[in-house]
PALO-478248 format. One line per field, with one value per residue (C-alpha): residue number from 1; residue in three letters; x, z, y. Coordinates in steps of 0.5 Angstrom, whole numbers, plus 500, padded with zeros to 3 digits. Layout:
<recs>
nr = [NUM ...]
rest = [ALA ...]
px = [X ...]
pz = [Z ...]
py = [Y ...]
</recs>
This chain:
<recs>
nr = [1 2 3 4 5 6 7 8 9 10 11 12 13 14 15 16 17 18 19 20 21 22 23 24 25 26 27 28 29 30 31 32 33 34 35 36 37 38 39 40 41 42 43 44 45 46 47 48 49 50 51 52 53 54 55 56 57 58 59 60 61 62 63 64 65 66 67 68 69 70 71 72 73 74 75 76 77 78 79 80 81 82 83 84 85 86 87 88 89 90 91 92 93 94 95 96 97 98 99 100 101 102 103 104 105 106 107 108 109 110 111 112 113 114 115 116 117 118 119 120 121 122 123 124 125 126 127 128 129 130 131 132 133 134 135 136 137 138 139 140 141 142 143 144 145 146 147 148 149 150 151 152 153 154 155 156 157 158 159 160 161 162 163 164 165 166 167 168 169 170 171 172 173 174 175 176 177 178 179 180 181 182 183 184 185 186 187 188 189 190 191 192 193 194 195 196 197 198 199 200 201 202 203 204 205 206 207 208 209 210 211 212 213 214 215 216 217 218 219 220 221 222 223 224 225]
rest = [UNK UNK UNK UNK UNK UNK UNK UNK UNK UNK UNK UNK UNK UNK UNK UNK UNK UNK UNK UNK UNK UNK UNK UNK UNK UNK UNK UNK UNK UNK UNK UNK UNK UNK UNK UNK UNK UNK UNK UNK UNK UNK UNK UNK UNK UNK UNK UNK UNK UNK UNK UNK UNK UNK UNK UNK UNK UNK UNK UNK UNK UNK UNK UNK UNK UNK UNK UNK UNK UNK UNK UNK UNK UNK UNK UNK UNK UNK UNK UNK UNK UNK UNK UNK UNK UNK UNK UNK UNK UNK UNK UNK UNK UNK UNK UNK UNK UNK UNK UNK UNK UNK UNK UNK UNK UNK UNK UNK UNK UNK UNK UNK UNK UNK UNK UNK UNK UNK UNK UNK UNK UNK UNK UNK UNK UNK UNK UNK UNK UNK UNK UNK UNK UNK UNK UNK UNK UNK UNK UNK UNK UNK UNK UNK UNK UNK UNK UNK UNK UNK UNK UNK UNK UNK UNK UNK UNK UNK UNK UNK UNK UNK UNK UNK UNK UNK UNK UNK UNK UNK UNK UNK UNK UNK UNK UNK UNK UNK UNK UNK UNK UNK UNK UNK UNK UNK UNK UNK UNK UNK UNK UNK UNK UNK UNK UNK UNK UNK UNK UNK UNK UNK UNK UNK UNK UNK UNK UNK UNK UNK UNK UNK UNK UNK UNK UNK UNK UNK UNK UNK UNK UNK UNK UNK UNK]
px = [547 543 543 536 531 529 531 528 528 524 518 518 518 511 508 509 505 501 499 498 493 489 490 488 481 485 483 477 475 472 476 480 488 490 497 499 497 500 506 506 503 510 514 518 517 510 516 516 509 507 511 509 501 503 506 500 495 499 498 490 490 488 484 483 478 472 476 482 486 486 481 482 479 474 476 473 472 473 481 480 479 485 490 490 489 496 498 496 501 506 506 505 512 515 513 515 522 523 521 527 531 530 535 536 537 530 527 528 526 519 518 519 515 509 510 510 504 500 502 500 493 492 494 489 493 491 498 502 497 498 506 507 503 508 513 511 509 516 520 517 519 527 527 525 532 529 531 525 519 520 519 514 510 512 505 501 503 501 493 493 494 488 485 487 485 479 477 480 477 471 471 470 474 479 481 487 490 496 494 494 501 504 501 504 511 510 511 516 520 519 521 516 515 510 505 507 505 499 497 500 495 489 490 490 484 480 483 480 473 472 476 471 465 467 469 465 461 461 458 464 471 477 482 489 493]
pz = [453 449 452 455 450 458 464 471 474 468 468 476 476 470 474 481 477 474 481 484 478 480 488 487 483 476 473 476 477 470 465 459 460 454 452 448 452 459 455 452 459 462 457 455 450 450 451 459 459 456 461 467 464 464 472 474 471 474 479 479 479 471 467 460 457 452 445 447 451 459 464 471 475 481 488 490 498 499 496 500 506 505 503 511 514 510 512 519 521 517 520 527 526 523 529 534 531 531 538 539 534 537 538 539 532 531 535 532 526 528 532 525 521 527 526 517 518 522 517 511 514 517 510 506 502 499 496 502 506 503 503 510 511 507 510 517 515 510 517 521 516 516 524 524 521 517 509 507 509 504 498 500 502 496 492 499 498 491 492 499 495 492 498 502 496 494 502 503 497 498 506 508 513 513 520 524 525 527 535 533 530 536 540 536 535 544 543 539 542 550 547 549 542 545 546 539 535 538 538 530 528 532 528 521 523 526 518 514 518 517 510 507 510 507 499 496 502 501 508 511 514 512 515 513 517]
py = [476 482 488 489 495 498 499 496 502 505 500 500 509 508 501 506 512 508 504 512 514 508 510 517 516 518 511 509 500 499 505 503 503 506 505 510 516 513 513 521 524 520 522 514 509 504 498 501 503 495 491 495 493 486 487 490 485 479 483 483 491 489 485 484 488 485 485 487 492 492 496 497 492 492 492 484 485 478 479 485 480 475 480 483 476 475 482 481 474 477 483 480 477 484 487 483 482 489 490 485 489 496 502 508 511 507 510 517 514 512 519 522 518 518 526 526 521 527 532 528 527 535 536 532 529 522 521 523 519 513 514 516 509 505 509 506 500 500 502 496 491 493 494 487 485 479 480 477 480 487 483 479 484 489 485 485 493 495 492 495 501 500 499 505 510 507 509 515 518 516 520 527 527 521 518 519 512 515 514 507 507 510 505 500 504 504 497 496 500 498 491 487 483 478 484 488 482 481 488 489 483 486 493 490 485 491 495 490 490 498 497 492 496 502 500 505 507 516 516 513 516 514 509 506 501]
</recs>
């Protein structure tokens, strides 16, 4: 075997940075991705900073732009739709596992998260939001005990991203939807996984409504799923 010219970890740390660029407004649907200013600003060779764009733009967070290059692409509202439908049966399935799967040390776990979910939002902050919103999710999917749902999940996450950005930006005064969290996180830990599951796809049916209406809305208040 050759040896490799960059490190996974090091395309995935600039496909991250970039990714929370274009959730937090700083690369904006439409703007040209420049190669080699990304990569000054992050200090690393153009090879990371290419392979990231190539992932991104299998990704549909990307297009090709008219001659050449690439440019951040629109948010298609009928993506947007899909993403959650899938989003909501597989997420059904994690939450009713995790209620099956539930203990002790978990239930200190999501305390915690619920709380940084609260902070996250008092503060303002549409990074921390986003974060502590993957984080819960993220928190779920491992309870559920099933190895898969993470990786399939992961590309589900990088448009949701996007999504949730795009909704939080354009808000006042996002909305709190840890209420919604706690209830789901209730459920979880009372074990009844029928109910979770019903009451995880009903949160991310209701999301994609009040996302898709939103997209671009300035005069909505945000929400996260």
């Amino acid at each position: 075997m050759k040896i490799l010219e960059s490190q996974p970890k090091l395309v995935e740390q600039v496909h991250k940075a970039i990714l929370a660029e274009i959730a937090e407004g700083k690369l904006r649907p439409g703007e040209r991705i420049i190669q080699e200013q990304i990569a000054q600003e992050l200090g690393v060779s153009r090879q990371p900073v290419q392979q990231a764009l190539v992932l991104l733009k299998n990704q549909g967070v990307l297009r090709d732009a008219p001659g050449r290059g690439l440019l951040v692409a629109p948010l298609d509202p009928q993506l947007v739709r899909q993403m959650y439908e899938m989003r909501s049966v597989i997420e059904g399935l994690a939450f009713r596992k995790a209620a099956e799967h539930f203990t002790d040390t978990a239930k200190t776990q999501g305390e915690q998260l619920l709380l940084a979910g609260r902070r996250a939002v008092l503060k303002g902050s549409v990074a921390e939001m986003i974060a502590a919103d993957m984080a819960f999710h993220t928190f779920i999917y491992e309870l559920a005990g099933n190895p898969l749902i993470g990786p399939v999940m992961e590309t589900q996450w990088v448009n949701a991203q996007r999504v949730m950005g795009s909704v939080l930006l354009s808000a006042d005064k996002p909305r709190d939807i840890w209420d919604e969290h706690e209830a789901l996180f209730e459920l979880v830990a009372s074990g009844d996984g029928l109910r979770a599951e019903e009451a995880a796809r009903k949160h991310l049916e209701d999301a994609a409504d009040f996302m898709i209406a939103r997209m671009g809305d300035p005069s909505g208040s945000a929400n996260a799923a």
